[in-house]
BAZA-702825 format. One record per atom (N, C-alpha, C): residue number from 1; x, y, z; residue in one letter. Coordinates in pm, whole numbers, plus 50000, padded with zeros to 5 digits. Layout:
REM BAZA-702825
NUM X Y Z A
...
***
This chain:
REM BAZA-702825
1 48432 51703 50561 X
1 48500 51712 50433 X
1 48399 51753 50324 X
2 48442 51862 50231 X
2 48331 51907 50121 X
2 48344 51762 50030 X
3 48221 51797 49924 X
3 48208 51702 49842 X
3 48342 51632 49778 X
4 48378 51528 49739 X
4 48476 51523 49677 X
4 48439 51519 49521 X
5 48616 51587 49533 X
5 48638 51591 49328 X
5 48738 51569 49251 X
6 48735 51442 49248 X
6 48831 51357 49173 X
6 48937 51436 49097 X
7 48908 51514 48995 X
7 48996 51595 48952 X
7 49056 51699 49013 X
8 49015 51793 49095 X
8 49068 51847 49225 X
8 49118 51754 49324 X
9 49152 51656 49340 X
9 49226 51569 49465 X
9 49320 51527 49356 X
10 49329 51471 49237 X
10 49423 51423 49198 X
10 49534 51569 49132 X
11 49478 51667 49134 X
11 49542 51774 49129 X
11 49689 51817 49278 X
12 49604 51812 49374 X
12 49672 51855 49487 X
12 49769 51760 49507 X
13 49699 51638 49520 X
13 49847 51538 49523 X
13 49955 51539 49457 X
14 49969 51566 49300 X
14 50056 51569 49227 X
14 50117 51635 49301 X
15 50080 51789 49365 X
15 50129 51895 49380 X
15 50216 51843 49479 X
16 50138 51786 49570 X
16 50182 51748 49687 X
16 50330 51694 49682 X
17 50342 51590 49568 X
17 50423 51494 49529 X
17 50547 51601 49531 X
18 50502 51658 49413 X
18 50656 51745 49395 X
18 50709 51821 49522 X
19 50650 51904 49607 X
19 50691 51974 49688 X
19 50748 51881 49816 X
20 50678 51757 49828 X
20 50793 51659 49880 X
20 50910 51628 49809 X
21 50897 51607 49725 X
21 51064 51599 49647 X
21 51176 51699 49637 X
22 51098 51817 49588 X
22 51158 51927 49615 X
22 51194 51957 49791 X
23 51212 51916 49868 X
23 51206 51952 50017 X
23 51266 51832 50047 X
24 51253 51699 50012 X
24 51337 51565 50062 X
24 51357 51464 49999 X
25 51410 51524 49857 X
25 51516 51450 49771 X
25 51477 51531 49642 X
26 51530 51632 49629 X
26 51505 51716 49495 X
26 51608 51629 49418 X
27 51552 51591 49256 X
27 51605 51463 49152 X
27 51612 51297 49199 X
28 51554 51339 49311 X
28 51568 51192 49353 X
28 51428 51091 49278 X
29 51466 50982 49275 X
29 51330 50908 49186 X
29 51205 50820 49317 X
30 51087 50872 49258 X
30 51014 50742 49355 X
30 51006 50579 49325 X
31 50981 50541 49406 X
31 51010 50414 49414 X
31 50926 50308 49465 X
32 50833 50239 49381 X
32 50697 50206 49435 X
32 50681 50021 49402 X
33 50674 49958 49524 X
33 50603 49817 49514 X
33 50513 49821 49394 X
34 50482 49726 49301 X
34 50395 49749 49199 X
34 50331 49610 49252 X
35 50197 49612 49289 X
35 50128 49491 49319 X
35 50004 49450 49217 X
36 49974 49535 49120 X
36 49872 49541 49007 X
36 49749 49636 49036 X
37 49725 49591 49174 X
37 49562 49659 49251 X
37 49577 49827 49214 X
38 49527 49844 49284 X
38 49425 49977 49226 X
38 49495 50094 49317 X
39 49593 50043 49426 X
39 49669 50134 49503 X
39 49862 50203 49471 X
40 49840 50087 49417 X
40 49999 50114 49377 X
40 49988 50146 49224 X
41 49888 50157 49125 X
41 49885 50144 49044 X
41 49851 50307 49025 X
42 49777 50322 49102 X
42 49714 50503 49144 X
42 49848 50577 49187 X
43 49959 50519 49274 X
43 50029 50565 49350 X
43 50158 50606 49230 X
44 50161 50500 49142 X
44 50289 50450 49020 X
44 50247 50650 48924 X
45 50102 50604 48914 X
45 50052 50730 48785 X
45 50028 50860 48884 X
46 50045 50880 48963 X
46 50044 51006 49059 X
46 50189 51082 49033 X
47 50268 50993 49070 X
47 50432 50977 49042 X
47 50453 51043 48934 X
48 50444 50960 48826 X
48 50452 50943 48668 X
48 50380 51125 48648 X
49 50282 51207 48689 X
49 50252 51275 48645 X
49 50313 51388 48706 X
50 50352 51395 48854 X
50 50414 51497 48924 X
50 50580 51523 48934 X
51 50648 51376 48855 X
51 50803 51392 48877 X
51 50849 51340 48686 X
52 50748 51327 48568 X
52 50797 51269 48484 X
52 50839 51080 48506 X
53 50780 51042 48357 X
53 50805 50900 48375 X
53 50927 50845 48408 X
54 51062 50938 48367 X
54 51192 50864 48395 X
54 51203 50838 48575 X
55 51134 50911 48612 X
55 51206 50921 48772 X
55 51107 50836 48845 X
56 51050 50768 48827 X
56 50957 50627 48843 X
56 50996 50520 48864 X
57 51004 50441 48917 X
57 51107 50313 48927 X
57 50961 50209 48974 X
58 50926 50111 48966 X
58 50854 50029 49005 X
58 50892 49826 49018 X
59 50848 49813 49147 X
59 50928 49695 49169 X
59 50815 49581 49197 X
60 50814 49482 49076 X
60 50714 49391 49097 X
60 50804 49258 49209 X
61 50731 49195 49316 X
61 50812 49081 49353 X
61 50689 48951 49404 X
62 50661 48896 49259 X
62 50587 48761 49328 X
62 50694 48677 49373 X
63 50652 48569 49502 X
63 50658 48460 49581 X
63 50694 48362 49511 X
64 50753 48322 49423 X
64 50682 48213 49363 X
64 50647 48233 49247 X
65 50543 48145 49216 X
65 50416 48170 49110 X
65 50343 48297 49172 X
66 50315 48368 49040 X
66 50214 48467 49088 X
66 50085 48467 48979 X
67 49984 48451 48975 X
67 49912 48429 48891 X
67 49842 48539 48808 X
68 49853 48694 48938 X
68 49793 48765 48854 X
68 49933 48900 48810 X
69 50030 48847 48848 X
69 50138 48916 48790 X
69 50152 49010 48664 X
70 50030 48967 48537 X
70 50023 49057 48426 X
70 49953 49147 48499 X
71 49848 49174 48582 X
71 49851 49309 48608 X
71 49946 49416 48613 X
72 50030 49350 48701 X
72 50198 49452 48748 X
72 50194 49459 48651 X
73 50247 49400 48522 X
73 50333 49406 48437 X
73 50252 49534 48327 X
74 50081 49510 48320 X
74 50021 49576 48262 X
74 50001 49752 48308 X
75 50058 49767 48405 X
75 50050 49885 48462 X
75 50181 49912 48448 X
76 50292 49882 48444 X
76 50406 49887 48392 X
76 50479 49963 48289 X
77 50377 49894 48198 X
77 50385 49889 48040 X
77 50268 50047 47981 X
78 50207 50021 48078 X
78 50137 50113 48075 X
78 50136 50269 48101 X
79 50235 50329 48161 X
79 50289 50422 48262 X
79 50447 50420 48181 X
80 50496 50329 48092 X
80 50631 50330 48081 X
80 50745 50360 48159 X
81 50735 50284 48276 X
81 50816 50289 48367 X
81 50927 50226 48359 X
82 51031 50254 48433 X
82 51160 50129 48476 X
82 51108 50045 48550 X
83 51140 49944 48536 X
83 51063 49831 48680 X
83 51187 49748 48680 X
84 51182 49682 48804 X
84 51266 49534 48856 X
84 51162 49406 48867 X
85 51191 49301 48825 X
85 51105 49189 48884 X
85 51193 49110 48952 X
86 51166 49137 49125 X
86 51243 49048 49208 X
86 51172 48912 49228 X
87 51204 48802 49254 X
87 51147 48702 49324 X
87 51190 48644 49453 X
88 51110 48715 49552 X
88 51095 48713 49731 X
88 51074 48505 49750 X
89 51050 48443 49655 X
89 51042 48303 49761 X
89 51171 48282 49801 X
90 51292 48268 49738 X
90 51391 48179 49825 X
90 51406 48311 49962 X
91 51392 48417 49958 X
91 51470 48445 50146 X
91 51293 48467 50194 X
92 51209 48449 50145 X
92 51103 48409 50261 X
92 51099 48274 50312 X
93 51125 48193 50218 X
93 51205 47994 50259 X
93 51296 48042 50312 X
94 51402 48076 50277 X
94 51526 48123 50363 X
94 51517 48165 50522 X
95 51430 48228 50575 X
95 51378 48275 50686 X
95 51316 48186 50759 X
96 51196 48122 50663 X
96 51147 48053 50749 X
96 51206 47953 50799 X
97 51289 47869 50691 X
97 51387 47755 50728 X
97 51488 47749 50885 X
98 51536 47874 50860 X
98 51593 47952 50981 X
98 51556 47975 51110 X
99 51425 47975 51102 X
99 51359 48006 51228 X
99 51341 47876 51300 X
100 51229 47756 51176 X
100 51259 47666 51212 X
100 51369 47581 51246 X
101 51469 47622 51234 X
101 51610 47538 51277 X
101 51628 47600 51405 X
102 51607 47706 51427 X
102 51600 47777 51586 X
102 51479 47704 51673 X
103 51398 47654 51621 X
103 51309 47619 51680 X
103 51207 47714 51767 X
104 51159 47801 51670 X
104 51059 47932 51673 X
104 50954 47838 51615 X
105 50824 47839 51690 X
105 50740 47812 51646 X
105 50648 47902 51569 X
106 50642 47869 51443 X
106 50584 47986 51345 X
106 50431 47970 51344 X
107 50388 48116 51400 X
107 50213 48091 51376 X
107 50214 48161 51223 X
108 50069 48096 51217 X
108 49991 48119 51062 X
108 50051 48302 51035 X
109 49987 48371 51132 X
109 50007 48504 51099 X
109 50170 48539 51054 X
110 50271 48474 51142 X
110 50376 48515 51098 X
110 50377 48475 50960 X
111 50340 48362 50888 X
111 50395 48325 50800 X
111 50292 48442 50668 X
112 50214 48497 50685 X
112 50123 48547 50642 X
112 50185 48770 50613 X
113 50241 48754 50691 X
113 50321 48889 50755 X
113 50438 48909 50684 X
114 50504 48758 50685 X
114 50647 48815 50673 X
114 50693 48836 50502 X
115 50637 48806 50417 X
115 50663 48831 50281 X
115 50629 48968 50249 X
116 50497 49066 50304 X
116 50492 49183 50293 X
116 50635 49252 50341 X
117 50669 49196 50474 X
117 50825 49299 50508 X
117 50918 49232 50427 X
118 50944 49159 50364 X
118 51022 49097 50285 X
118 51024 49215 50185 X
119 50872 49231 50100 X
119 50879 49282 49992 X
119 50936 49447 50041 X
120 50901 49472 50124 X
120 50946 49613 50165 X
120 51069 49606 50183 X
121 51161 49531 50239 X
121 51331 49546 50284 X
121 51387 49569 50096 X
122 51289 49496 49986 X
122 51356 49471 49878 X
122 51325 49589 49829 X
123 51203 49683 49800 X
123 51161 49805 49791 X
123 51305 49868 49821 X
124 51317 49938 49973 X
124 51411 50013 50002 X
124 51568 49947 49976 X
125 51562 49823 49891 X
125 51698 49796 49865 X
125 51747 49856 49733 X
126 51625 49814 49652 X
126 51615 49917 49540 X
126 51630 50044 49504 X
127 51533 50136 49656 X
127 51516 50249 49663 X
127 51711 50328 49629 X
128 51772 50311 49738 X
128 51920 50291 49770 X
128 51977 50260 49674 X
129 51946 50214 49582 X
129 52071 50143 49485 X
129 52032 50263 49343 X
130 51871 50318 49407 X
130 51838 50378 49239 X
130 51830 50529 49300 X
131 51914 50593 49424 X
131 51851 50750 49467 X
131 51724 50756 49450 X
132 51666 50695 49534 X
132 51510 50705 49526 X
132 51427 50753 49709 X
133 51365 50739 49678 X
133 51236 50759 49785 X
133 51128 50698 49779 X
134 51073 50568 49884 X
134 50993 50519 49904 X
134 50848 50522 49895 X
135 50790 50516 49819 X
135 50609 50544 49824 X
135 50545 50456 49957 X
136 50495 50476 49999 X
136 50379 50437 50084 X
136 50248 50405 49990 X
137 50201 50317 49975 X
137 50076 50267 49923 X
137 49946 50283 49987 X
138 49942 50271 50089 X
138 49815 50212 50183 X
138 49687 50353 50169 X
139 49596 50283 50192 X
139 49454 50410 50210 X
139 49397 50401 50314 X
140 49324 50486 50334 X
140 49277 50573 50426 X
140 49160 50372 50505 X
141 49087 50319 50431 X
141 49008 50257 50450 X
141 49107 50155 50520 X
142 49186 50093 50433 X
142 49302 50004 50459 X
142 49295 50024 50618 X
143 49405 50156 50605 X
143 49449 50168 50795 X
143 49373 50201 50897 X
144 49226 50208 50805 X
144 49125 50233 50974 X
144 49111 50102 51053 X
145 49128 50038 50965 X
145 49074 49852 51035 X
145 49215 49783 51034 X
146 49307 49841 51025 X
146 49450 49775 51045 X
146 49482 49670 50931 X
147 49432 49688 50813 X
147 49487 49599 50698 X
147 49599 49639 50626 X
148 49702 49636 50707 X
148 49844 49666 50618 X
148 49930 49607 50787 X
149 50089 49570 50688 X
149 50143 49479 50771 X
149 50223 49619 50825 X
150 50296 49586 50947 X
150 50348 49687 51020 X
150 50459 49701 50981 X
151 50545 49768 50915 X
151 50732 49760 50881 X
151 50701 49673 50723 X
152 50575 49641 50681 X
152 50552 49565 50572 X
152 50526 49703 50464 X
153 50389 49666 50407 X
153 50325 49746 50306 X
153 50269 49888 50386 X
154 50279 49899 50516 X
154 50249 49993 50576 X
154 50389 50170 50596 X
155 50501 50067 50514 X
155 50624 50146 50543 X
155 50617 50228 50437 X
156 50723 50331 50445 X
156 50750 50418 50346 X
156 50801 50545 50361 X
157 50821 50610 50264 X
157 50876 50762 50319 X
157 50805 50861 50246 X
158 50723 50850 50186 X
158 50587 50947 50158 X
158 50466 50857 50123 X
159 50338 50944 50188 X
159 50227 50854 50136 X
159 50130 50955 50060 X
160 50095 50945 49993 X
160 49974 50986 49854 X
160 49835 50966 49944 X
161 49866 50848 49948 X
161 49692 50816 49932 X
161 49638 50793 50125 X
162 49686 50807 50204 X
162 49681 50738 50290 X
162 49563 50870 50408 X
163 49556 50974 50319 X
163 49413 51009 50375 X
163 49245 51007 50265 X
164 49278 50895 50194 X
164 49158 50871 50103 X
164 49116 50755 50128 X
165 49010 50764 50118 X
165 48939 50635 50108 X
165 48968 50515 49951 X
166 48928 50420 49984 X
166 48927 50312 49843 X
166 48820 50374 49731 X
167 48700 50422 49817 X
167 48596 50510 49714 X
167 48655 50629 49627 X
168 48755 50689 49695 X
168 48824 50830 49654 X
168 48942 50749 49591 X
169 49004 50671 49603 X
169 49167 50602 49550 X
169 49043 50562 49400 X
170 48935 50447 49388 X
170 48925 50454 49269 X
170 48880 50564 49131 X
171 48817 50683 49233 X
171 48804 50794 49117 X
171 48873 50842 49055 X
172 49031 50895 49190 X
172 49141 50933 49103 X
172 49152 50843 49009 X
173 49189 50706 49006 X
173 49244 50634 48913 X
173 49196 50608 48791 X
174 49028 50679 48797 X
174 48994 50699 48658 X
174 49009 50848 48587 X
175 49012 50945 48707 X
175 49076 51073 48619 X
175 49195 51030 48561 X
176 49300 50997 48663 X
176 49459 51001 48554 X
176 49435 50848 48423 X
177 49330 50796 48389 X
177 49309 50729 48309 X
177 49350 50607 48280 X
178 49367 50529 48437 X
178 49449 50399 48442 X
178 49341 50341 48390 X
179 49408 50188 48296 X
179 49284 50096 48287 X
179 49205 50041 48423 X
180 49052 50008 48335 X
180 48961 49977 48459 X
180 49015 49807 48516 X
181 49108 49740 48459 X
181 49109 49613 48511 X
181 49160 49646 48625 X
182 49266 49761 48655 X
182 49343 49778 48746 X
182 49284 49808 48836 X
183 49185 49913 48834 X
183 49139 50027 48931 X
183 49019 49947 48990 X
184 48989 49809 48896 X
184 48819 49725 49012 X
184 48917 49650 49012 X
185 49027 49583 48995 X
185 49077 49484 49012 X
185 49056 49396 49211 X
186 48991 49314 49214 X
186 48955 49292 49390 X
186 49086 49272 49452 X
187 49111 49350 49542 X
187 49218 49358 49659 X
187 49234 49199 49741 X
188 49353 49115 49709 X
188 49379 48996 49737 X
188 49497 49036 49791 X
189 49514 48956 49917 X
189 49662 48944 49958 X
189 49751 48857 49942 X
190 49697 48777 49861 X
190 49809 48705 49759 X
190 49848 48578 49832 X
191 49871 48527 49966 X
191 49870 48456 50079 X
191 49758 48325 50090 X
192 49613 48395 50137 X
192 49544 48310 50169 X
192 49423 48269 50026 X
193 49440 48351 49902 X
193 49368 48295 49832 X
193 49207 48365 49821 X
194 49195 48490 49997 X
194 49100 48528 49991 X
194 49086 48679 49950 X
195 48936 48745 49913 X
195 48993 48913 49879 X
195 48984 48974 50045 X
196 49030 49101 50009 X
196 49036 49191 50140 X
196 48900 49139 50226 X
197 48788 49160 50108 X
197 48666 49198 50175 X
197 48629 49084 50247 X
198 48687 48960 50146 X
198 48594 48847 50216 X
198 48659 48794 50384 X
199 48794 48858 50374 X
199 48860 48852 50520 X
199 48793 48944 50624 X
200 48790 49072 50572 X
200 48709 49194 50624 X
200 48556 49158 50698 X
201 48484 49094 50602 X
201 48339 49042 50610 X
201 48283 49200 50636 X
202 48276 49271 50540 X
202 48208 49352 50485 X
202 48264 49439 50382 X
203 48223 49559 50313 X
203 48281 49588 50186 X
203 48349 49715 50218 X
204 48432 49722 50118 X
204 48501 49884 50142 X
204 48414 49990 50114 X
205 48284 49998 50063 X
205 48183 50061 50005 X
205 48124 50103 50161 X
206 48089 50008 50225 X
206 48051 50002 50330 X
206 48130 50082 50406 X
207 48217 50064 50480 X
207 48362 50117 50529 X
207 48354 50244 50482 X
208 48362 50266 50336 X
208 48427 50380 50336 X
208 48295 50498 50358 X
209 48172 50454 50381 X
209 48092 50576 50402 X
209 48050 50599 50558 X
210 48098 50461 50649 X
210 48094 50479 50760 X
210 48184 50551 50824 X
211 48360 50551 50724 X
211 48414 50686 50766 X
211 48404 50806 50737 X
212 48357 50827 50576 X
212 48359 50997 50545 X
212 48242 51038 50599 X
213 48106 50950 50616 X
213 48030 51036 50650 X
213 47900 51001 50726 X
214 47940 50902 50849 X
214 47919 50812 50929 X
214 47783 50772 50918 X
215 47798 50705 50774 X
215 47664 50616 50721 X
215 47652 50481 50806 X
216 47632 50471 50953 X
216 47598 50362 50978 X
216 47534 50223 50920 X
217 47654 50114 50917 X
217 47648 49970 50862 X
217 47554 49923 50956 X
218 47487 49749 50922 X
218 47398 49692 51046 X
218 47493 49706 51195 X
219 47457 49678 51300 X
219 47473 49683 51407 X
219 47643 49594 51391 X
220 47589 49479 51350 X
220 47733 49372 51386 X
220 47824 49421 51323 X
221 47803 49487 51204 X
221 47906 49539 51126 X
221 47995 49637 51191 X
222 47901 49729 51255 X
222 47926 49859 51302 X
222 48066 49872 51399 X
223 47984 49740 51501 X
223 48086 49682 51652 X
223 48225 49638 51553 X
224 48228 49534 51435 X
224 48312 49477 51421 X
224 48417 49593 51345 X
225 48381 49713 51239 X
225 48479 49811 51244 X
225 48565 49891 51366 X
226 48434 49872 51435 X
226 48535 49952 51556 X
226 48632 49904 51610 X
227 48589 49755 51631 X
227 48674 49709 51727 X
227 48818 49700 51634 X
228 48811 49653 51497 X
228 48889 49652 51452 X
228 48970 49805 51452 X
229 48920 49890 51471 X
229 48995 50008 51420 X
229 49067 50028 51580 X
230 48985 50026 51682 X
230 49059 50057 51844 X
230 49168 49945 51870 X
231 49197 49838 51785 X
231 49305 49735 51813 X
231 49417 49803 51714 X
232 49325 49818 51646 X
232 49484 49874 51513 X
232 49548 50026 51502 X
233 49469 50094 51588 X
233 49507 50215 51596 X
233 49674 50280 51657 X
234 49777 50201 51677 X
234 49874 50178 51768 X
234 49953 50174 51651 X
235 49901 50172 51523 X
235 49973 50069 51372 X
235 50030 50240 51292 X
236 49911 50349 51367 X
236 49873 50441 51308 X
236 49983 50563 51357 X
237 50041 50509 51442 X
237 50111 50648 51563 X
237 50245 50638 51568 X
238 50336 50711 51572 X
238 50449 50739 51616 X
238 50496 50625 51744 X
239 50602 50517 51709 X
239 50672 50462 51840 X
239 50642 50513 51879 X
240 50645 50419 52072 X
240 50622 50500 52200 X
240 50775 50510 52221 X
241 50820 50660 52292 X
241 50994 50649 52311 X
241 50984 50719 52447 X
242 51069 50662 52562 X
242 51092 50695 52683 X
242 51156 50862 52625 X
243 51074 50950 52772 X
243 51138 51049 52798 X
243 51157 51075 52868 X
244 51319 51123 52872 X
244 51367 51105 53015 X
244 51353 51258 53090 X
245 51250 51355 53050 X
245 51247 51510 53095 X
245 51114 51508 53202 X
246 51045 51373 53091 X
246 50926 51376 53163 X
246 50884 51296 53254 X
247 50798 51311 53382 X
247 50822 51261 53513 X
247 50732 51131 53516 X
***
């Protein structure tokens, strides 16, 4: 890949943006999870610049309490968007309650999983109700090591960012001129209380130069991307679908 240039990448995407719309939903509006971080917030002002602010729709949904919720709201306000603020706790209680009455024993991960597809079923409920089209959030760094939920934050029906790195997602986000709280804001999954990285145990800085331009991390580091990336790579591909032509 040549050097990158922030203002040339955030160029093409726009472009990009429209000629998906134009091709699979000409007037139709996008329609984007608003989580505050530095991905959806990049993803909201990509939008905002390639289809006009009206056709923007953005959907904040804390759990509960959400503590850093003025972000959403500040990127919001910021972009002058339409937004929804759903609140996902009662049918993630709702679910879980359910399961447990079935007597499904819920591991940690499920319970950790299932509010991302939560927030996504509410996304595309939205999407549907407003002629819209789904954004995809996730980056390039994200899905090498499998950090996005499957049918969760990993879904969508166009993705922007999802051949950039977090190094390349924060430059754009200072060309199109989002505030900086947004664009360093640390990537938390909202769940365990911890950031990406400190789950990760190493940095996206790190990561992201061992993919564009295979700046080898220490040794342990090195093994532990991989392995992570050869387990999650399955996250990355097309269902497997029987064919019945082939022998």
């Amino acid at each position: 890949m040549k050097e990158f240039n922030a203002k040339e990448m955030k160029e093409r995407v726009v472009e990009w943006i429209r000629d998906f719309f134009e091709k699979n939903g000409k007037g139709c509006n996008a329609v984007i999870g608003i989580s505050g971080g530095k991905d959806s917030s990049v993803v909201a002002a990509l939008c905002v610049e390639a289809l006009g602010k009206d056709r923007v729709i953005g959907v904040l949904m804390p759990c509960g309490q959400q503590s850093d919720i003025n972000y959403s709201e500040l990127l919001v306000s910021h972009l002058g968007i339409k937004s929804y603020t759903i609140n996902i706790e009662t049918a993630v209680n709702g679910i879980i309650d359910q399961l447990t009455q079935a007597g499904v024993e819920i591991l940690q991960q499920t319970r950790f999983n299932l509010p991302a597809r939560i927030r996504m079923s509410t996304v595309y409920a939205v999407s549907q109700s407003n002629n819209g089209r789904v954004a995809n959030t996730c980056n390039l760094s994200e899905d090498w090591v499998g950090y996005s939920t499957r049918y969760g934050d990993a879904a969508g029906d166009f993705s922007p960012l999802s051949h950039l790195t977090v190094t390349e997602v924060k430059a754009i986000g200072y060309e199109l001129g989002l505030p900086k709280e947004l664009i360093e804001k640390p990537p938390i999954d909202g769940l365990c209380g911890k950031t990406d990285e400190d789950n990760l145990g190493f940095t996206y800085a790190v990561l992201d130069e061992y993919i564009r331009y295979n700046k080898l991390p220490d040794e342990e580091t090195k093994k532990k991307i991989d392995d992570m990336h050869a387990k999650n790579l399955f996250k990355l591909e097309l269902m497997p679908s029987f064919d019945p032509d082939k022998e």
